[in-house]
Steps between C-alpha positions, in 0.01 A plus 500: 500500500583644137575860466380497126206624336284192382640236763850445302607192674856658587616477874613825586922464499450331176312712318761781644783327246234382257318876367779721579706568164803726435386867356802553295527367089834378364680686197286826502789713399599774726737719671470361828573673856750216588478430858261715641158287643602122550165340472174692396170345675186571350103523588238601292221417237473417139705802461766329618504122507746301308342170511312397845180509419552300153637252768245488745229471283645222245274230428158692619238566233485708311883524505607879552561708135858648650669156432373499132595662205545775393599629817880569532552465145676854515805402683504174665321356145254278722294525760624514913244595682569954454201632422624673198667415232817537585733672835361675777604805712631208761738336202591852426625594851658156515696570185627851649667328783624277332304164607450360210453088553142395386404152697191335537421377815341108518429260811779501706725770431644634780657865615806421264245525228457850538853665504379853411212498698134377411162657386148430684269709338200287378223593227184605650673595825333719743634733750248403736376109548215309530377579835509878407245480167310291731418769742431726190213220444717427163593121427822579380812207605798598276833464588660782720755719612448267872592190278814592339627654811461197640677333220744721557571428875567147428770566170674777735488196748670264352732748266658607835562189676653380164749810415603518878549122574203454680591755780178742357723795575570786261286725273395337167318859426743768554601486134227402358205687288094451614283565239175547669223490235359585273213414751192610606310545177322190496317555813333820327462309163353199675245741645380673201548202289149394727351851507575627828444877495780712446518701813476161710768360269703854597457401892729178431807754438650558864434109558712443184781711592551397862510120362779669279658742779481141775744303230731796471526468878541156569790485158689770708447292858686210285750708362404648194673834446335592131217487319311612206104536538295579170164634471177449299508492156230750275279214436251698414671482178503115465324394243316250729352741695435708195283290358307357818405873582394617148191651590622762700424849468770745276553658793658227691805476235795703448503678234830509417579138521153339446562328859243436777577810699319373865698154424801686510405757758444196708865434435655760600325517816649168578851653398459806708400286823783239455780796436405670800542177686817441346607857648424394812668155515844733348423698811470168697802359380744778365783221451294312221477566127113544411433569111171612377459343163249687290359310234219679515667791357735334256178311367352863462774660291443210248085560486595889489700487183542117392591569099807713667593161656469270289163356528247524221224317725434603822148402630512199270584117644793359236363127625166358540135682487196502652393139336867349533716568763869499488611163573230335360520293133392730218568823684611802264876666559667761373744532249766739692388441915758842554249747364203355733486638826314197635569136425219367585207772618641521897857456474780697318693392202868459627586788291263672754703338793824615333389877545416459840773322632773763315264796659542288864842462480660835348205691552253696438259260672650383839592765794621564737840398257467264217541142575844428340633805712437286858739241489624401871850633607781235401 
């Protein structure tokens, strides 16, 4: 039976090695924390995928616009399946610690293939699955949170029977960094995207967060002593969304940053639920390093006062428009992608990313301590 959205024709085990790809980019340039996190192993969305879904979905029609041009011209100068043009907060991390070794997973790689851990976040990917939207009355079948874990289970698998021999025995995750997410906002995006009220989309928040909480709990029953867990993004300053829900009334924008103020509202609600569960698993587990990182807020400080950072365009998509998306042959780009906020209407420009991960790591946007402050005990 296949796990993937669509019927990919992947058993399982193999599509385990096949979609999982490493999160961290070769030569980015940094002052790496030598020797702190051994591996980093990643979840998440189009936020956060290096390259799987690109994978999964090669040869289907049409062929998906994040393994075409223009996208990572910035950096990588061609496309590999980041939904930007260039890094995201994942490479970013990566380079901090130092796990810098880009390689791109194919048919038959094995655990060997992934010496500084792997990333299974997946475009599209939901929090919640199939069977979920379904009781919602909502034909939604994306890939999940339920799938990568699963993915997961079988890499951790086989990684541990090859580092210890065979024997299964030690713990592959005591040094090693989860990134759980970003995740979570495609289940309320999916939602709206086919006009379910707001208030009904709201009610989806707890169910998104214990998805999110149940991961952090079975990580730490297989040994995972760290994590970092981001929140929602302001997408109510996405272009995208912009655009879709012109007609609304002045009142429903901020007038300060010319963002949809209940879009973001609805954020932060989401933020506030999955912090306070985060609290509580600390509580649970006082012997495990839980980091809240807040995108939300390090997004904010750039839609509060972008000209003092940098950016000239802030509600503005640097690729693509309504007629032509990113991706697609004849789409419009911008001359300097740094001084867009978005790349292409919903995700960030890796400029954007940049911020976000430097605000994660050294702070002002992560608590309880910035991430580069909570490497294990040597």
């Amino acid at each position: 039976m296949s796990l993937m959205r669509g019927g990919f024709g992947f058993s399982p085990a193999v599509a385990a090695l096949y979609c999982a790809a490493l999160v961290v980019a070769g030569g980015l340039g940094s002052r790496p924390v030598l020797g702190c996190y051994s591996r980093i192993f990643s979840f998440g969305d189009s936020l956060t995928d290096t390259g799987n879904y690109v994978r999964l979905t090669a040869g289907r029609k049409p062929s998906s616009p994040y393994g075409a041009p223009p996208y990572g011209r910035t950096f990588f100068g061609r496309p590999t399946g980041r939904a930007s043009d260039g890094r995201l907060v994942i490479d970013f991390i990566a380079q901090e610690f130092g796990l810098a070794n880009v390689t791109a997973i194919q048919m038959g790689a094995g655990p060997a293939d992934f010496p500084h851990g792997a990333n299974f976040a997946i475009i599209s990917s939901t929090a919640n699955n199939a069977s979920f939207f379904a009781r919602k009355g909502l034909d939604i079948t994306p890939f999940s949170l339920d799938t990568q874990m699963f993915w997961f289970r079988t890499h951790l698998q086989q990684l541990t029977q090859q580092l210890n021999g065979g024997g299964g025995g030690g713990n592959i995750l005591s040094d090693a960094l989860v990134a759980l997410g970003e995740i979570g906002g495609n289940d309320y995006n999916f939602a709206f995207n086919k006009g379910v009220p707001r208030e009904m989309v709201r009610a989806f928040v707890p169910a998104v967060v214990d998805k999110l909480a149940a991961a952090v709990e079975e990580l730490i029953g297989m040994g995972a002593r760290a994590f970092v867990v981001p929140g929602n993004l302001p997408f109510g300053c996405a272009p995208l969304y912009l655009n879709r829900f012109r007609g609304a009334a002045a009142s429903e924008y901020d007038a300060r940053t010319g963002c949809l103020a209940w879009f973001n509202k609805f954020a932060e609600y989401h933020n506030r639920v999955l912090t306070a569960r985060l609290d509580d698993l600390r509580r649970l587990h006082p012997d495990v390093t839980i980091v809240y990182a807040d995108w939300y807020g390090a997004m904010t400080s750039i839609f509060q006062a972008p000209g003092k950072l940098g950016f000239t365009n802030a509600l503005g998509s640097c690729c693509g428009n309504q007629s032509v998306p990113c991706g697609k042959a004849g789409c419009t780009v911008c001359e300097d992608p740094s001084t867009y906020v978005s790349w292409d209407g919903t995700h960030p420009t890796e400029a954007v990313y940049k911020l976000i991960a430097d605000g994660v790591l050294h702070g002002p946007h992560a608590s309880p301590v910035p991430l580069a402050k909570t490497c294990p005990p040597t």
